[in-house]
C-alpha positions in Angstrom: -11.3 -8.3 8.4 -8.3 -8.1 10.6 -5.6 -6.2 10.4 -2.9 -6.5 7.7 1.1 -6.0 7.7 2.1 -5.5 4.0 6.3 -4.8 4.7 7.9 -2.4 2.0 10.7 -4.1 0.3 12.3 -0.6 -0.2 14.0 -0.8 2.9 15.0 -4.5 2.6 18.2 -5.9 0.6 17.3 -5.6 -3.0 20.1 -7.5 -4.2 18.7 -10.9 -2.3 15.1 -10.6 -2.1 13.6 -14.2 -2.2 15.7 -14.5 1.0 14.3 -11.0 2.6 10.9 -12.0 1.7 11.3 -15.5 3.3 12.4 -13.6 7.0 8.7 -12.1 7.0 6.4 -15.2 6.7 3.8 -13.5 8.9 3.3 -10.6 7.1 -0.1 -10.6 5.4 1.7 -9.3 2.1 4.8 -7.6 0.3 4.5 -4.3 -0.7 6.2 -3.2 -3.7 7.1 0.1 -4.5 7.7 1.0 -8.6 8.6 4.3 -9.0 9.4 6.0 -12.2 11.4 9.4 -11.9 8.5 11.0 -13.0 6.0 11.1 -10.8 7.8 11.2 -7.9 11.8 12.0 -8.1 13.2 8.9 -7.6 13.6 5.3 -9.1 13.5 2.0 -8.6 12.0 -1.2 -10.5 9.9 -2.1 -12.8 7.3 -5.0 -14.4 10.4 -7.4 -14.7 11.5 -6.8 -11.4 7.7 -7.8 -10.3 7.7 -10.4 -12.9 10.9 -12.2 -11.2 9.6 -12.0 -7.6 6.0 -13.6 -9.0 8.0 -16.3 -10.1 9.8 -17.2 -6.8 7.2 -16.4 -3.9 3.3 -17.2 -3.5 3.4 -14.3 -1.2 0.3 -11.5 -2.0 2.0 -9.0 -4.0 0.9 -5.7 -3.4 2.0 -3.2 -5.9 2.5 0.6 -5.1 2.5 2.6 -8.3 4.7 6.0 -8.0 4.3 6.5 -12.0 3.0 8.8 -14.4 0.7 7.4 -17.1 -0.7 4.7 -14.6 -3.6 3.9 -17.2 -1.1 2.9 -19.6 1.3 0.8 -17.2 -0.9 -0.2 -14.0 -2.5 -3.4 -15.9 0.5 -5.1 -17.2 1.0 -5.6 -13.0 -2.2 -7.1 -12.6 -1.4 -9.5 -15.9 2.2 -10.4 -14.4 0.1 -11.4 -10.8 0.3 -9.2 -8.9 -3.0 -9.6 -6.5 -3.5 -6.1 -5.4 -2.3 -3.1 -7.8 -2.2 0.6 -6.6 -2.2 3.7 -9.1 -2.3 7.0 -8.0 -5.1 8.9 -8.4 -3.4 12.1 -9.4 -1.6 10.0 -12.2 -4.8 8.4 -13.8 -6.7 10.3 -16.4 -9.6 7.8 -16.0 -9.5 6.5 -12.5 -12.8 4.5 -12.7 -12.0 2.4 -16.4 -8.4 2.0 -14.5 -9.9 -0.2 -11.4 -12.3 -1.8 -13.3 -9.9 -3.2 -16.2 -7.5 -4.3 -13.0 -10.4 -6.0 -11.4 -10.9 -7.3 -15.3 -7.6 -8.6 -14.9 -8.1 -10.2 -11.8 -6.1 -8.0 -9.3 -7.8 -5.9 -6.3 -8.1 -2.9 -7.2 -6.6 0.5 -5.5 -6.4 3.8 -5.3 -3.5 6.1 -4.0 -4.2 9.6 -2.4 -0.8 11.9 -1.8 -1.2 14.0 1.7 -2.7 16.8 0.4 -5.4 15.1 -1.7 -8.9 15.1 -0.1 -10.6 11.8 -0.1 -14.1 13.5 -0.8 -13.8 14.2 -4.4 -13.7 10.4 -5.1 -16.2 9.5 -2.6 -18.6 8.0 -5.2 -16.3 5.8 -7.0 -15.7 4.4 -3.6 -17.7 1.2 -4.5 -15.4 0.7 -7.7 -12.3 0.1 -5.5 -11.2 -2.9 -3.0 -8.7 -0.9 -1.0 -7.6 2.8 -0.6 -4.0 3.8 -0.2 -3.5 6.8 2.1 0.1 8.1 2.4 1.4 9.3 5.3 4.4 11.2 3.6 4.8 12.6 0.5 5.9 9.6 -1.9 9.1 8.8 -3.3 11.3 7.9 -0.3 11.5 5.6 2.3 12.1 6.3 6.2 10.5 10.2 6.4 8.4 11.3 9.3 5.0 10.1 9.6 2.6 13.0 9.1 0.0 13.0 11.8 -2.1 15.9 9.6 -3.3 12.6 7.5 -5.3 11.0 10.3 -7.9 13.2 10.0 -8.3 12.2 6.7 -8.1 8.9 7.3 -11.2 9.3 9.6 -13.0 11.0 7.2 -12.1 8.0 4.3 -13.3 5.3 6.9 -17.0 7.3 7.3 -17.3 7.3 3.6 -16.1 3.5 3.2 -18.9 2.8 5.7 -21.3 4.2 3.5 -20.5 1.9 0.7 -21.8 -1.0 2.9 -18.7 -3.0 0.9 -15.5 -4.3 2.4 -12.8 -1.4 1.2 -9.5 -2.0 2.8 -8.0 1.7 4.0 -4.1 1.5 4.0 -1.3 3.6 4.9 2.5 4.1 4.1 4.9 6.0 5.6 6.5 6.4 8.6 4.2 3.6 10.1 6.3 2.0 13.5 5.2 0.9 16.8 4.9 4.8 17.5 2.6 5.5 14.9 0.2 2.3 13.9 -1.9 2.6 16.9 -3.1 6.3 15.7 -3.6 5.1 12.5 -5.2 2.2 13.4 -7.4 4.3 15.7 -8.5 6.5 13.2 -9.5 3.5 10.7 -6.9 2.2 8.8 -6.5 -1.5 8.7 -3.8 -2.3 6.2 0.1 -1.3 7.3 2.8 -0.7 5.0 6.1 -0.5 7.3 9.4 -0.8 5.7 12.2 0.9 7.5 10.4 -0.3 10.8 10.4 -4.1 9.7 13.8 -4.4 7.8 16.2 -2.6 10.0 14.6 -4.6 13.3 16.6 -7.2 14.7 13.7 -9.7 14.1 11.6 -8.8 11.2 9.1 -11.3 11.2 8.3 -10.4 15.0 8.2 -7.0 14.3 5.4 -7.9 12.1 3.5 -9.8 15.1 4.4 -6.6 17.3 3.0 -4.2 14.8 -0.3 -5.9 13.9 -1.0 -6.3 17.7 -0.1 -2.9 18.0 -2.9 -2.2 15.8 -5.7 -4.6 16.8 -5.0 -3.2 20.5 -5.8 0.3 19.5 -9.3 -0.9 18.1 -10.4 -2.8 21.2 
């Protein structure tokens, strides 16, 4: 597969968001962030939200879930469709039922991995996911520094992808820009969540092109 730009609506203007939306038309997806004030300390939308922006874009939808209790909530995304849903592994009591009732439901199913949670743990229920999130910062806002002590990690996730012989999309958020997406791209990841970077640009939609060159150079 190539490589994918998934912008973060977080940084766009929430108030008119079929427009935002519409000034990315190269992006590969828009990524949603739904967090809960619980699992990480800040808020802002839920299932209707999603529900509302299924209604008035065929974009891919690619839902982050920053909640507690994603076994309980995390399907309800997938049933509103939403093509790719996210729950964090540190929020799911039963990771593996989790992806496979999404995948039940028709969505893609992902898994979410804070900083400081090792990928090796979850290696063999690899082959129950489509894509792993890796974040870059510590969730719940957008615009922090990209943490370079991830890549590593995101090395070690691509070996162990590889092993699985299947096609398991590793993604990253935070902080990604034209500084950072070549590193991360370098080190394995081949879906980009940039919000911050794509929003506040002049041009969004060729700050999309710029980024996934970016990344497709630092892989040749």
């Amino acid at each position: 597969m190539g490589m994918k730009i998934t912008p973060s609506i977080l940084n766009a203007d929430l108030s008119n968001l079929s427009a935002e939306i519409a000034r990315v038309p190269s992006s590969d997806g828009i990524h949603l962030d739904v967090m809960d004030n619980h699992f990480v300390p800040n808020l802002t939308f839920g299932l209707p939200m999603v529900e509302s922006i299924r209604k008035n874009t065929e974009a891919f939808l690619d839902i982050h879930l920053m909640i507690a209790n994603a076994d309980r909530w995390a399907p309800a995304f997938a049933e509103a469709g939403a093509e790719s849903v996210t729950f964090h592994v540190e929020a799911a009591d039963a990771p593996i039922r989790l992806a496979r009732e999404l995948r039940a439901k028709g969505a893609r199913a992902s898994m979410a991995l804070k900083p400081a949670t090792p990928i090796e743990p979850y290696e063999d229920m690899l082959s129950e996911l489509d894509m792993v999130l890796l974040m870059t910062v510590e969730p719940g806002f957008g615009g922090q520094k990209f943490l370079d002590l991830v890549l590593p990690k995101i090395q070690r996730t691509r070996e162990l992808v590889k092993k699985t012989g299947q096609e398991i999309w590793i993604q990253v958020d935070g902080g990604v820009s034209v500084d950072t997406i070549g590193r991360c791209a370098e080190a394995g990841a081949d879906v980009f969540v940039a919000g911050s970077a794509v929003f506040r640009a002049e041009d969004p939609d060729a700050m999309v092109n710029q980024l996934r060159d970016l990344a497709v150079e630092a892989c040749h």
